[in-house]
C-alpha positions in Angstrom: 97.1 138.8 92.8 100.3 137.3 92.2 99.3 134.2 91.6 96.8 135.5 89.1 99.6 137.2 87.1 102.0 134.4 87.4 99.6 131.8 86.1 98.6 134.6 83.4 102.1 134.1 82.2 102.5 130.8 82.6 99.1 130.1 80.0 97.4 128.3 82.9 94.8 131.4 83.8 92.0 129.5 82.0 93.2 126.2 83.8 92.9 128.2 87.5 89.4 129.5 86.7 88.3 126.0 85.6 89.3 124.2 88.8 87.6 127.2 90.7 84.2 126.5 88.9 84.8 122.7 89.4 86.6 121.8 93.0 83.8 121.5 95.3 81.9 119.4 92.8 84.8 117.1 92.5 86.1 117.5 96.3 82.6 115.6 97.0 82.3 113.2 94.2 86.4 112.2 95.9 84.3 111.4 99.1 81.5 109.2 97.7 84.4 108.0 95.4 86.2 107.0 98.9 82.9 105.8 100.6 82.3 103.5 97.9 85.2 102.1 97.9 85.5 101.5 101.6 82.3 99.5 101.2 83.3 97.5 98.7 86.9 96.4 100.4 85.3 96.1 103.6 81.5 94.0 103.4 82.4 90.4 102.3 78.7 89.9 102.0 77.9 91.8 98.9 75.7 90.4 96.8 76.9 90.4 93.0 74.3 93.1 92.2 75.8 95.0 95.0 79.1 95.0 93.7 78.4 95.3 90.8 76.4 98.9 91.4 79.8 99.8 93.4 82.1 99.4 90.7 79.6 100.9 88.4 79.5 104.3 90.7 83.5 104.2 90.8 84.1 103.6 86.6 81.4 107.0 86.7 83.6 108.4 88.7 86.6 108.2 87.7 85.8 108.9 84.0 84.8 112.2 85.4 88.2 113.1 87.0 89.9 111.8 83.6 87.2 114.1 81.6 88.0 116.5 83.8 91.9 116.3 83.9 91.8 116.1 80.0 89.4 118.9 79.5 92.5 121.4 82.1 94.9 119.8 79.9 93.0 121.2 76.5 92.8 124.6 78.3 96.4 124.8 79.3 97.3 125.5 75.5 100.7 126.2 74.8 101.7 125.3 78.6 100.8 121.6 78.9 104.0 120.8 80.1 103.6 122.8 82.5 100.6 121.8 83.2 101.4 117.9 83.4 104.5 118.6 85.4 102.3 120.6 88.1 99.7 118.4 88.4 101.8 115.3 88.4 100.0 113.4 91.3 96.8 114.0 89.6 98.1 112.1 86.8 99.6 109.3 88.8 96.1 109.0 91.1 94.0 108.9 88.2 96.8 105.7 86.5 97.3 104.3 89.3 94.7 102.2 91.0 96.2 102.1 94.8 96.4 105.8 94.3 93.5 106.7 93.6 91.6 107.1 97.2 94.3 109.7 97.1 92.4 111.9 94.4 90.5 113.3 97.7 93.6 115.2 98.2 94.2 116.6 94.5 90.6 118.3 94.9 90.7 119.7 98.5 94.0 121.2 97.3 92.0 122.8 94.4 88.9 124.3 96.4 89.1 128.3 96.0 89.1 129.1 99.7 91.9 127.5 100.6 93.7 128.3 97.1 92.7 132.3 96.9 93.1 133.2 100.8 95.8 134.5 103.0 99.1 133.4 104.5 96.8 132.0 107.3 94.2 129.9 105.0 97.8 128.9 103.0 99.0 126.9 106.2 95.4 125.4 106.9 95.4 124.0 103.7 98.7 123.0 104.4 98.2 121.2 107.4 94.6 119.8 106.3 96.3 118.2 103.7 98.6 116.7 105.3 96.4 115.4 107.9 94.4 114.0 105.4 97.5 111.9 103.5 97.9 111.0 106.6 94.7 109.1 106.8 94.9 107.9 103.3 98.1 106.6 103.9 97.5 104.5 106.9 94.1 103.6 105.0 95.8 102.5 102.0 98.6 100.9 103.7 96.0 98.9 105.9 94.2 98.0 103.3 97.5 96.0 101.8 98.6 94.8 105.1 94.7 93.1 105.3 95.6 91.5 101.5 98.8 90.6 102.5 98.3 88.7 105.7 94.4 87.7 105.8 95.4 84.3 104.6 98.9 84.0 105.8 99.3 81.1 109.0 99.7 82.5 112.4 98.3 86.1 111.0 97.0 88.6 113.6 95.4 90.5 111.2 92.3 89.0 109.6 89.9 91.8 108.5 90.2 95.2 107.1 88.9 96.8 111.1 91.5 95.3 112.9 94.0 96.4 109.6 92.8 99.6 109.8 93.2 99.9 113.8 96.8 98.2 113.4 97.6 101.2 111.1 96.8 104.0 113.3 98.3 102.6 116.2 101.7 102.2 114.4 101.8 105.6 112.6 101.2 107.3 115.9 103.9 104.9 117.4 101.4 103.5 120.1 102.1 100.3 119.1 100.0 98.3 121.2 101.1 94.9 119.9 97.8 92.7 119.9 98.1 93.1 115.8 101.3 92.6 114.2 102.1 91.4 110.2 103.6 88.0 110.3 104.7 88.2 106.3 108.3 89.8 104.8 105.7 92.1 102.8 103.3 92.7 105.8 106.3 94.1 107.3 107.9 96.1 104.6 104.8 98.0 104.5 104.9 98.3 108.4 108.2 99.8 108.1 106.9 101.9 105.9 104.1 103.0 107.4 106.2 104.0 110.5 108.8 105.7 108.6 106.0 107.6 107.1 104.3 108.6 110.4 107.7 110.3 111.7 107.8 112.5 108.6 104.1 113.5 108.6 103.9 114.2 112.6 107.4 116.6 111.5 105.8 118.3 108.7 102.8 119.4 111.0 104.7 119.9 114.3 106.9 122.4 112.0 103.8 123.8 110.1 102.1 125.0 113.4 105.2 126.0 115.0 105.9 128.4 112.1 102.3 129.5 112.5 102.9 130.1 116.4 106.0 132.1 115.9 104.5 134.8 112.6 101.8 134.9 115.6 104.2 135.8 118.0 106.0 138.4 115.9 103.4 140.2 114.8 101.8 140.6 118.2 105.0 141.7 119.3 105.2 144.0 116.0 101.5 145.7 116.7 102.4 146.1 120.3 105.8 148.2 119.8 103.8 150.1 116.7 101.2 151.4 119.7 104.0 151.9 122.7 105.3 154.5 119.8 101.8 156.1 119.0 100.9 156.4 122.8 104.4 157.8 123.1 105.3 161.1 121.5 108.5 161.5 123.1 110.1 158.3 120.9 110.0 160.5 117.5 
């Protein structure tokens, strides 16, 4: 109810009731958009009527997130600003072309279960997103790593599967060594990429351990609240 009112006087109601209507819609035309995408990048045997129907399915795409980013920006009215200032990442995924396997993220944000429940359903979506940057950002920084190094001498890492497994085993630190980027950009990614992993693995080690703790309090809350009802003699 808050939220409602707030965004009432803020001039972005008719914004919030749009993306209502239109986040699952979008949340799995993100998913095809990513699937597609992932095919393209990853089968070096595409024919050129193949690729061509890829990038045909992306363009479609993507002119629907930019109809429907303009079409938010026409309802916000008088509080555009706003409106672009809030949904700043949406611009920059939808600009941006190594962002925008990111839009995934700017519509499961948006979908009205997580955005409408409670304090619980708030962290989920919370830690669902960042889980899910997390995967976009090891994809994404993979996917350069692969550009960067498939044609470099000595490179380790030749194809976007052996990218992709390089990534996930540096994020989580495992670090198993049998890939490794042999280039000064290869490695500024990697340092990235690490960087990136330690922040991540905080936010969501914080996230739950907040969660564990309101658990905690409130069990401990409800239990004192019956001790006093079962005893009369404390009022």
């Amino acid at each position: 109810m808050k939220r409602k009112r707030a965004a009432k006087a803020n001039g972005l109601d008719r914004v919030l009731a749009w993306e209502d209507r239109t986040a699952w819609p979008l949340f799995a035309g993100s998913i095809v958009f990513l699937g597609v995408l992932t095919w393209i990048w990853v089968d070096d045997g595409l024919t050129s009527s193949q690729l061509a129907a890829g990038v045909g399915v992306l363009s479609i795409l993507w002119v629907w997130f930019l109809i429907d980013y303009l079409i938010r920006l026409g309802l916000a009215r008088r509080a555009r600003a706003r409106f672009v200032r809030t949904r700043a990442f949406d611009l920059a995924s939808l600009l941006l072309p190594f962002l925008r396997p990111f839009l995934i993220l700017v519509f499961i944000w948006r979908l009205p279960v997580f955005r409408h429940g409670g304090p619980a359903l708030q962290r989920l979506r919370y830690v669902v997103t960042t889980v899910l940057f997390a995967f976009m950002f090891v994809y994404t920084s993979s996917y350069g790593v692969w550009v960067l190094e498939r044609n470099a001498p000595g490179a380790s890492i030749v194809n976007f599967g052996d990218a992709l497994w390089w990534g996930f085993t540096t994020i989580t630190t495992v670090g198993y060594g049998e890939y490794a980027p042999v280039t000064i950009l290869g490695r500024l990614l990697a340092v990235g990429l690490m960087i990136g992993g330690i922040v991540i693995i905080g936010v969501v080690t914080a996230t739950l351990i907040s969660d564990l703790n309101e658990r905690i309090r409130t069990a401990a809350h409800l239990s004192q609240s019956e001790k006093r009802e079962s005893d009369p003699s404390d009022s």
